[in-house]
N, C-alpha and C positions, 0 to 999 in steps of 0.2 A: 372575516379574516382574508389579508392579501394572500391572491394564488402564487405559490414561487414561482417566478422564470423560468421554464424550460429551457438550458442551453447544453450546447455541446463541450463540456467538459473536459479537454483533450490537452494535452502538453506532455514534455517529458523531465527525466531530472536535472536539474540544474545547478553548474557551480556555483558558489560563494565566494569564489577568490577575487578580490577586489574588494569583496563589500558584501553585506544582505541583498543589498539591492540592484546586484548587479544580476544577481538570478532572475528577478523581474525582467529586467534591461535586457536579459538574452533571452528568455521566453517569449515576451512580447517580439523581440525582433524577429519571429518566426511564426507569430499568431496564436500562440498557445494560449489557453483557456485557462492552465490548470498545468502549477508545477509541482516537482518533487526537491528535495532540497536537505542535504544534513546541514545540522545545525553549527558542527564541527568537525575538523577531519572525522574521517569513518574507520581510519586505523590508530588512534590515539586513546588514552584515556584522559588525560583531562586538555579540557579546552581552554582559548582563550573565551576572556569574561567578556559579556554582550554590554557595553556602555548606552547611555542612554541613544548617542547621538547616530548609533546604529540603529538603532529602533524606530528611531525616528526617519529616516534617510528608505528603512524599509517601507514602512507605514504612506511614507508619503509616493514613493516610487509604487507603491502596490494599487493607492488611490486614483492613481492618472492611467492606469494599462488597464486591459483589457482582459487580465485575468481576475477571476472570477475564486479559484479555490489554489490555497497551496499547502502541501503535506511535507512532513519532515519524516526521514526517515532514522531510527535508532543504529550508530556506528552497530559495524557488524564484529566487532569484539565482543560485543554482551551477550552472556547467556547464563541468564534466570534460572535455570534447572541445571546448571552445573552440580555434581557431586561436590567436588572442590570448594570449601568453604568462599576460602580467601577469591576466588574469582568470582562466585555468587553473590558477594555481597559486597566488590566491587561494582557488578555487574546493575546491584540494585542499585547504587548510589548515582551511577553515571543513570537510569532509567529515569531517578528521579529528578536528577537533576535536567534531562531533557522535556519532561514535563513543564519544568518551572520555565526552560528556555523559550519554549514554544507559545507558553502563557501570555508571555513580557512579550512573545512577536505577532501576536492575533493568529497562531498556526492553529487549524482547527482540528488537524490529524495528526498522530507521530507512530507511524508502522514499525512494529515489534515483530522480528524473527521470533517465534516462542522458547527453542532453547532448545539444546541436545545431552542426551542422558549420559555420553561417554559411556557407555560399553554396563551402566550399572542396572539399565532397564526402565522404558518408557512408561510404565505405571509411576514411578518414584520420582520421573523426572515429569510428569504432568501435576502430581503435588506439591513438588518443591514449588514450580511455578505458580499455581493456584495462592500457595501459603505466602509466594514472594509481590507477588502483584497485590493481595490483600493488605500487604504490609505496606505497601505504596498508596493505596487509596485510604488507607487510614485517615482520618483529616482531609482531605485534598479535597479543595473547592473550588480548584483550575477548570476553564472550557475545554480543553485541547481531552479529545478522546483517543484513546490508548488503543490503534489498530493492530490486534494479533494476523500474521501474514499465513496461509496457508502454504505449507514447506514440499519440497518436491520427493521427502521419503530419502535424500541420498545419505548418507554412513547415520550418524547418528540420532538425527534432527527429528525431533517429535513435531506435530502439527499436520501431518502431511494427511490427514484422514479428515472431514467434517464431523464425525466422533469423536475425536482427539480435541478439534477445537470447543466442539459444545460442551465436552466436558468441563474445559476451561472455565467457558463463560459459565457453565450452569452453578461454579461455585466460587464466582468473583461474588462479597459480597454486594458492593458499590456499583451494579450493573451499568448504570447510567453513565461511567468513563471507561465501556471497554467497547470496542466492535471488531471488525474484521477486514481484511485487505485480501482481496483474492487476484491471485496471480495467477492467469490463463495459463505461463508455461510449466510452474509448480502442478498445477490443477491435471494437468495430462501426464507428466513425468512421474505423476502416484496413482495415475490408473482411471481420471477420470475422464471418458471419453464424451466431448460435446462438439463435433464436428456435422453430423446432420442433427437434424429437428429435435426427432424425438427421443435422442440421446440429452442431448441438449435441455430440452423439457425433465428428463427424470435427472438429469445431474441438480436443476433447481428448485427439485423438488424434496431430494433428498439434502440440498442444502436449508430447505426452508425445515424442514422437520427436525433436521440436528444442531441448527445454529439460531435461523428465525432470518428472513430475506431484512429484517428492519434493521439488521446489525452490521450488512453490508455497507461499508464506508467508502473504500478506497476500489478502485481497478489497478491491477497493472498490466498493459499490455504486452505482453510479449509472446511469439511463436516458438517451438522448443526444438532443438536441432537433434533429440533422441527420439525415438520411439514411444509411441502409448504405455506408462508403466515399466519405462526403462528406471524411475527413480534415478535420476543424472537432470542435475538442475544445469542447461546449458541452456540461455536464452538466442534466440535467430528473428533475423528483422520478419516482420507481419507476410505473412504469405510465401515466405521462403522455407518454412521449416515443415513439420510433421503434423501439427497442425491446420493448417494450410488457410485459404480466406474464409469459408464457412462458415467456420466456429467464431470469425470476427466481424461479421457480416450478422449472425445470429444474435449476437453480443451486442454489437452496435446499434441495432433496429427495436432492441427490447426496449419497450417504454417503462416497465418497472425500475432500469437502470439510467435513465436518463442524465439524473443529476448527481450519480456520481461520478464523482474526480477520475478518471482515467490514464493514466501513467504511465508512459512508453521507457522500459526499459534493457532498449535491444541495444546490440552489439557495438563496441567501435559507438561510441554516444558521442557525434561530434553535430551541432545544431545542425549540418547539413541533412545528415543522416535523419535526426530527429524527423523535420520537413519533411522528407521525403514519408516518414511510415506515416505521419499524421496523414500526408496526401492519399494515402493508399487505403487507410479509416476513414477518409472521408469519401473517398468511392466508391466505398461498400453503403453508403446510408440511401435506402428507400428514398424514392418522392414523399411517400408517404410521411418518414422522417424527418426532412427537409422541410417538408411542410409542416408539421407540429414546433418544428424548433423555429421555424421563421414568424408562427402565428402568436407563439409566446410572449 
């Protein structure tokens, strides 16, 4: 069996205005490995329809760069565990129809918020979810796997615990199109502190016990401008926030996480910006690192 490539997986999210393929076109024009991308506005519900000749235009602009992976992320209107009939099962419609969008564009991620209970109780809103995502995988014999994103804990939003998530996945039944998207600044803002070593070692340890490291799909990087378990999802550029480089230096060097997709989504997200926190992740990587990613 061919060994995969080891690379550095890095980029951040990218517009589509213009075109598909203009996210490529402004990724690549900053070096990025690896973008993020909605499929259509993120505050709309229904989209304009993907014609072939976008697909095409995508497909061929993704073949000539130099990126490597790109994820689409779900408008942030949906939530799957609503109480609320009627926006549930809007909520499922537009999910599934992001599936089918990302299918038709070779996207091999599509990160899912898991959903908020509104005030009726996170037991009931983690079974709605279970029951609505089931109902989505029914049939479904798309690539594109279904990343649940872990949540920062703020007002109502379930996900925010790696119990909450495993529960999820432990009773999808169609395992093989679900995984998971971890967000560094989520990931502190609900209390998970990985800033030295061996902090850091037991937060993946206790992620490998409740969710399983194989399910990790996505990174997103960002540093968080609240405090450890303020639960306040407020993202801050890499080494400026509460956070600080450590925990992205610990991150970045771990060779279990190599090849996946890493996703900058800090502040003020203008390509300059982006550049600049890639340059700062890339200052943190070992000799050591360097060395494994250049000998790949």
């Amino acid at each position: 069996m061919k060994k995969e490539k080891t690379r550095l997986l890095l980029g951040g999210h990218m517009s589509i205005a213009g075109g598909f393929y203009k996210a490529i076109e402004a990724g690549e024009s900053i070096g990025c490995t690896a973008i993020q991308i909605f499929t259509r506005s993120n505050r709309q519900w229904k989209a304009k329809a993907i014609v072939q000749k976008d697909i095409d235009a995508f497909k061929e602009a993704l073949k000539n760069s130099n990126i490597h992976s790109v994820v689409a992320h779900v408008p942030y209107l949906i939530n799957i565990g609503s109480p609320v009939a009627k926006t549930r099962h809007a909520s499922l419609a537009v999910l599934k129809e992001e599936l089918k969008r990302c299918n038709v564009l070779g996207i091999s991620y599509l990160v899912l918020h898991p959903g908020s209970h509104l005030g009726e109780g996170e037991e009931k809103c983690l079974d709605r979810i279970v029951k609505g995502l089931n109902s989505i995988f029914d049939g479904y014999t798309g690539k594109t796997i279904l990343c649940l994103e872990n949540m920062a804990g703020q007002g109502t939003n379930v996900g925010y615990t790696f119990e909450q998530l495993g529960y999820i996945l432990k009773n999808i039944k169609n395992k093989k199109h679900i995984g998971v998207c971890f967000d560094t600044c989520h990931a502190f803002a609900a209390g998970y502190d990985f800033r030295k070593s061996e902090d850091y070692e037991a937060m993946w340890k206790e992620f490998a016990k409740k969710i399983g490291l194989r399910k990790l799909k996505v990174i997103h990087l960002n540093d968080s401008k609240r405090e450890l378990g303020a639960r306040v999802d407020r993202h801050e550029d890499i080494g400026e926030g509460k956070l600080g480089r450590e925990a992205f230096r610990l991150l970045c060097n771990d060779q279990r996480f190599f090849n996946v997709p890493k996703i900058l989504e800090t502040p003020k997200p203008t390509l300059e910006k982006y550049a600049k926190n890639m340059e700062k992740i890339k200052r943190l990587l070992s000799e050591e690192t360097k060395k494994l990613l250049n000998e790949s």
